[in-house]
C-alpha positions in Angstrom: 62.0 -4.5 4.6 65.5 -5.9 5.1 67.2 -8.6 3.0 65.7 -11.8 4.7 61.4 -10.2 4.1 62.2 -10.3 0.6 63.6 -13.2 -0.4 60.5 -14.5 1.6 58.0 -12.6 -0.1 60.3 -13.5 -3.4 60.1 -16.9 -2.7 56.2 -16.9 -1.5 55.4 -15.2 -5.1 58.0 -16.8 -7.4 57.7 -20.4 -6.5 53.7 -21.4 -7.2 54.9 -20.1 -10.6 57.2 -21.8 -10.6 55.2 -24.7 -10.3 52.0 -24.0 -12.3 54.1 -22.8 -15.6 55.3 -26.1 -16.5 51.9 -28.0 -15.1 50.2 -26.2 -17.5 52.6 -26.1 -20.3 53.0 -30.1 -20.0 49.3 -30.3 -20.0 48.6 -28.6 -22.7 50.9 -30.0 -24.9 49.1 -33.4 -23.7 46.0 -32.4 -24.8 47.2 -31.4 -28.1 49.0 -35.0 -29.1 47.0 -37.1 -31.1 45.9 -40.5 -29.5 48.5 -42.8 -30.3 51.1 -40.3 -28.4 49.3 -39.5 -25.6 49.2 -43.3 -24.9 52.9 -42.6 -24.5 52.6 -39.4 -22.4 52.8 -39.2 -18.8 49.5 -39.6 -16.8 47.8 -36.2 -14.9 49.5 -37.3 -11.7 52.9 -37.7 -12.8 53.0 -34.4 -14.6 51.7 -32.7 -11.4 54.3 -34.8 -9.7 56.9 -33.9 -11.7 56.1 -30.2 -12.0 56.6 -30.2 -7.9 59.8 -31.6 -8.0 61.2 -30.6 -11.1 59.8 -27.2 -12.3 60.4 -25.9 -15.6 63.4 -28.8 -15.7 61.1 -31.4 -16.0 59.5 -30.1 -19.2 62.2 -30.9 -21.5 62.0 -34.5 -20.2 58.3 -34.2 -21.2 58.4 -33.4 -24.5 61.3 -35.9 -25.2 59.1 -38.8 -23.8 55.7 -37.6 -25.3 56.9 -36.9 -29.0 59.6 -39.1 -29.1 62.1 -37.3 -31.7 64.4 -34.2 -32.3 61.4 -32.2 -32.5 60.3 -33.1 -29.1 63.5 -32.5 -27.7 64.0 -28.8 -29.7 60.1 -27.9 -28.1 61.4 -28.9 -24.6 64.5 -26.6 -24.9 62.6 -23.8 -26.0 59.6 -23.9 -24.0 62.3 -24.3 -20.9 64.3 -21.3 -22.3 61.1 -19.4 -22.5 59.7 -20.2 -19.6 63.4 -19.5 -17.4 63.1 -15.8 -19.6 59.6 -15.5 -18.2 60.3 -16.2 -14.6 63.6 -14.1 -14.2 61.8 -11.5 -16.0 59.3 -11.5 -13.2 61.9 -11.5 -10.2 63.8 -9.1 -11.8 60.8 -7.0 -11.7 59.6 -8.6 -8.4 63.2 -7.4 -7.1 62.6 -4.0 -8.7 59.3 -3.1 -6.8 60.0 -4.5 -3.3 61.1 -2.1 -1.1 64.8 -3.3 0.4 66.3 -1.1 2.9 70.0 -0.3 2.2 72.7 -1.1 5.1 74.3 1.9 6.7 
């Protein structure tokens, strides 16, 4: 498998991740806000929206407009962090299984 097969098959595996971690994250923490706040929270289709387009970058932005404080913020950075630690800990081991054939 050269070079260009697996940052394809990277790609292919890595990227629905990348999408569906923060969809569900931001969903979650949706559900979880009492009614008054999730008045405030972004609708289902704008989360799904913004987890296409913005991946684990849009989660911060999330939790800053659904909680509306320090605290909101400080859960967006770390669920970001944790989520950027899970994902590089996945292609790192992606990266570690996938056969690569080494140039001459």
């Amino acid at each position: 498998m050269n070079s260009g097969d697996v940052v394809v098959v990277e790609f292919a595996m890595l990227w629905p991740l990348q999408v569906l971690i923060p969809y569900v994250v931001m969903r979650r923490d949706v559900a979880a806000l009492p009614s008054a706040d999730r008045a405030r929270a972004w609708p289902d289709a704008t989360i799904g929206v913004a987890a296409l387009l913005g991946g684990p970058l849009a989660v911060p932005v999330h939790f800053l407009l659904a909680h509306r404080s320090l605290r909101g913020a400080a859960l967006g950075v770390a669920w970001t962090a944790a989520m950027f630690l899970v994902l590089v800990a996945l292609d790192t081991l992606l990266l570690a299984v996938l056969p690569m054939d080494t140039p001459p």
